[in-house]
N, C-alpha and C positions, 0 to 999 in steps of 0.2 A: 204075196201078202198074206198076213196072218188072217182068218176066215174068222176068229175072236175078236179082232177089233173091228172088221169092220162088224158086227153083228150086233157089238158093244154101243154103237154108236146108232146101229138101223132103232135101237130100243127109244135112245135118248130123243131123236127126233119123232119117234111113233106119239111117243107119250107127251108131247108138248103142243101137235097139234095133228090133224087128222089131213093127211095130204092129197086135197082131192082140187090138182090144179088141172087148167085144160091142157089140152094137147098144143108142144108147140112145134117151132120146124126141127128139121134134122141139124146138128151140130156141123159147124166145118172147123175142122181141128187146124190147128196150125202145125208146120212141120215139124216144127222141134217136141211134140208130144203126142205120146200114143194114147189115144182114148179106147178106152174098154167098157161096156158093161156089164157090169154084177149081176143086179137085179133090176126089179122096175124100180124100185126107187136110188139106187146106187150105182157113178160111175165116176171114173177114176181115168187121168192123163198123167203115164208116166213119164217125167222127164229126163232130166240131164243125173248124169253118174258122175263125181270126182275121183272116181278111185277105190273110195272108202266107202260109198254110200249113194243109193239113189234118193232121188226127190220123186215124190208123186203128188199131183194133186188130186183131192177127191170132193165128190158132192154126193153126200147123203142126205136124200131129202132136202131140204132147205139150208141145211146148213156144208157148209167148207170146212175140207181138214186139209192139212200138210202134213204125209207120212215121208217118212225116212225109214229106208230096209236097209239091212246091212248085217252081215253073219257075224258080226261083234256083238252085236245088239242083245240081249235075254230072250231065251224061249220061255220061260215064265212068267207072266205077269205082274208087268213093273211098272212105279212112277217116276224120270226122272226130269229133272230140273234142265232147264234149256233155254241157252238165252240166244235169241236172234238180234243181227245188224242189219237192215236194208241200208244197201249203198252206204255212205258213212254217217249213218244218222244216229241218233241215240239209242239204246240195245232195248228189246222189249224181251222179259222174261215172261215164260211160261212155262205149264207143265206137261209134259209129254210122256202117255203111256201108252201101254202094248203088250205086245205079246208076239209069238214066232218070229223073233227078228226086225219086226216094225212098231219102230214109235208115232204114237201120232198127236198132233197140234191143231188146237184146235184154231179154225179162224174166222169163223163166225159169218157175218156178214158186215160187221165193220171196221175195226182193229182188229188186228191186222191182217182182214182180207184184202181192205184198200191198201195196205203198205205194199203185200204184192203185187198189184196192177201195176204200181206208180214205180214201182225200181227197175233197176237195171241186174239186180244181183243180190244174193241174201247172204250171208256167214252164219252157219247156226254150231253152237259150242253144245255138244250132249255128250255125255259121259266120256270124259277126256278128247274127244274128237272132236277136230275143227272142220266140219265143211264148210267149201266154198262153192256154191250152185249160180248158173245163170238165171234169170229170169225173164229172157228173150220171148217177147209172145205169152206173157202168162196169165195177161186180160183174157188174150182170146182162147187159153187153156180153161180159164175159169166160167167163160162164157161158156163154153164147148161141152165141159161136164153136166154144167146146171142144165144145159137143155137137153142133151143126154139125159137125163135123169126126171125130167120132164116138169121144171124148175125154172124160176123167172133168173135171167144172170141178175148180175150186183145192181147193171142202170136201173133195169125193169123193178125194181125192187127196191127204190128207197124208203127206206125207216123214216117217218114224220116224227118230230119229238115229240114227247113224253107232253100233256096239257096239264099244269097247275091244275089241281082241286080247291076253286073258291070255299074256305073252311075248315078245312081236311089238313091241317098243318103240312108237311112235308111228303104225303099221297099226290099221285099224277097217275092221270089216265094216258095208257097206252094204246091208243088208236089201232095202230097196224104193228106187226111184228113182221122182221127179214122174211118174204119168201112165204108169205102166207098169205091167202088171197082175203081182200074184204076185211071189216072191222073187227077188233081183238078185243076192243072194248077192256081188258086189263088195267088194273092199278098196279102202281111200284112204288115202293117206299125204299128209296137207296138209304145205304146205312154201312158204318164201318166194321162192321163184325158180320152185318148178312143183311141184302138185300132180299125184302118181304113181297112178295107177287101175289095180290089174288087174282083169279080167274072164275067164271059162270061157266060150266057145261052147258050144254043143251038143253037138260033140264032144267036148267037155270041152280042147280044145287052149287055151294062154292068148293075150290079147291085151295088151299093152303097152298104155297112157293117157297120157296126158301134158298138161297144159294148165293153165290161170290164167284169174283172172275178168276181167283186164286186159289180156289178149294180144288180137289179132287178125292171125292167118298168113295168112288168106285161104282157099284152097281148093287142092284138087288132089295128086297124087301127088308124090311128093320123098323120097329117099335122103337117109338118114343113116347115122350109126357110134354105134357101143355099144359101150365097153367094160364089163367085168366085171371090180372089181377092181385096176385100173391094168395088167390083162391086153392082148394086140394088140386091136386095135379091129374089130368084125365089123361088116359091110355090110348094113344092113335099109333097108325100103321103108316108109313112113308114110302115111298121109291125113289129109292136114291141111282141119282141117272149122273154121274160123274162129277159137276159141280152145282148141282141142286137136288134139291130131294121136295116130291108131290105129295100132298097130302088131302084127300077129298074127305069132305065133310059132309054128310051125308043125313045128319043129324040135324032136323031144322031149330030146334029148339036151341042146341049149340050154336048153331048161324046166328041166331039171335041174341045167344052170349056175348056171342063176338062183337058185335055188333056197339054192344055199349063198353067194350075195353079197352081203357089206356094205357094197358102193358100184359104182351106177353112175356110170358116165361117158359123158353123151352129148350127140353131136357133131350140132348140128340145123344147119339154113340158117339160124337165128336168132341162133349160139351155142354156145358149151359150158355145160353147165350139170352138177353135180356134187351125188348125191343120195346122201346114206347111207338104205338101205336094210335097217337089220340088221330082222331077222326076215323077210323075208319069204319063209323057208320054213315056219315056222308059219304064216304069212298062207297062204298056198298051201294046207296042210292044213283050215285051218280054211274057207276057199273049198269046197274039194272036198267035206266034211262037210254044209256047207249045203246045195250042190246035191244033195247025193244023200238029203238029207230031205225036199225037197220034192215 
């Protein structure tokens, strides 16, 4: 496997939460996959070959990929388009990038990591090529990695939904996130252009979120503008970590901006994009409240 994707990806999971889970037992792999590990937090069952192509599964950190290697593939760093079939269900498209030869997919911890537990067999169509993979055992593939990698599997780890904000128009507090221990305490604001995340650090200072299930930015540092409001436009700094980009606010006076604003405006390398945010100073309270019950 290409030593860039996975690294790509050790960034994306660093930066979204601090992984400090307990120890659990040793993995028992199923026979049809080779478990490996990377690092402490990365490890990888590789499975079935058609021919054209292998399948691996991996767990980095809390989250699930599905690579595919294959010496057709681009040594360069590429995005391409990929649509998967579990067994004969309806095609779920996504985007799959890489580099030396391996594309990789993301699979979260819900769609579509559960489609892999639940099937018998995947079809994935990526740059003219049709594989056909079993998926014999790839519960206990994904079990195997996760705890390899020192990670709760999918059971240990259900996602609680999202709690309505009494007030907060269309803000929901996020309790618990995939694979992450204890409360998250998070707001989300879904939205068809880009789903809005805030977050508390430690210090309780906020972080900006930004992202969709369909984007792919790539990676690395990159300036943008926020306005507040249809107000002048202020200068922040981002990390763009493949389909979201972080942004800490670090300025409390700004927190407080925010606080009373019912529309951002912001100016990415991607786009403008125009988010009504009413409530999210209730969201803010209601944030602060959590963390400080936990």
């Amino acid at each position: 496997m290409g030593t860039g994707t996975i690294a790509s990806v050790g960034v994306f999971t660093l930066a979204v939460a601090a992984l400090a889970m307990p120890a659990m037992s040793a993995p028992v792999p199923p026979p049809e996959w080779a478990i490996e590990k990377i690092d402490g937090m990365t490890c990888v069952a590789g499975g079935p070959n058609d021919g054209q192509a292998q399948l691996t599964l991996a767990a980095i950190g809390p989250q699930f990929l599905m690579l595919i290697s294959s010496p057709d593939f681009p040594q360069a760093s590429s995005t391409q388009p990929a649509t998967l079939v579990f067994d004969d269900h309806s095609p779920v498209y996504s985007p799959a990038s890489g580099d030396h030869g391996v594309l990789q997919i993301r699979l979260g911890r819900g769609e579509p990591a559960q489609d892999v537990i639940r099937s018998s067999r995947v079809t994935i169509t990526l740059r003219g090529h049709v594989l056909h993979f079993p998926l014999v055992h790839s519960s206990a593939a994904l079990d195997a990695v996760a705890r390899c990698a020192g990670q709760p599997t999918l059971a240990e780890a259900a996602q609680k939904p999202d709690l309505p904000i009494p007030g907060a128009g269309g803000w929901a507090l996020q309790m618990t996130l995939p694979g992450i221990p204890g409360r998250a305490c998070h707001a989300r604001l879904a939205g068809n252009q880009m789903d809005t995340i805030l977050a508390l650090n430690n210090e309780g200072k906020l972080i900006l979120i930004g992202g969709h299930s369909d984007w792919s930015i790539g990676t690395g540092e990159r300036p943008f503008e926020l306005s507040i409001d249809g107000g002048p436009r202020i200068a922040m700094k981002a990390s763009l970590l493949d389909n979201i980009f972080l942004s800490p606010v670090l300025d409390d006076k700004l927190t407080e901006r925010l606080s009373h604003a019912k529309r951002l405006d912001w100016y990415l390398p991607t786009g403008e994009l125009h988010i009504d945010v009413t409530g999210i100073g209730i969201t803010l309270e209601a944030m602060r409240r959590c963390k400080a019950s936990t």
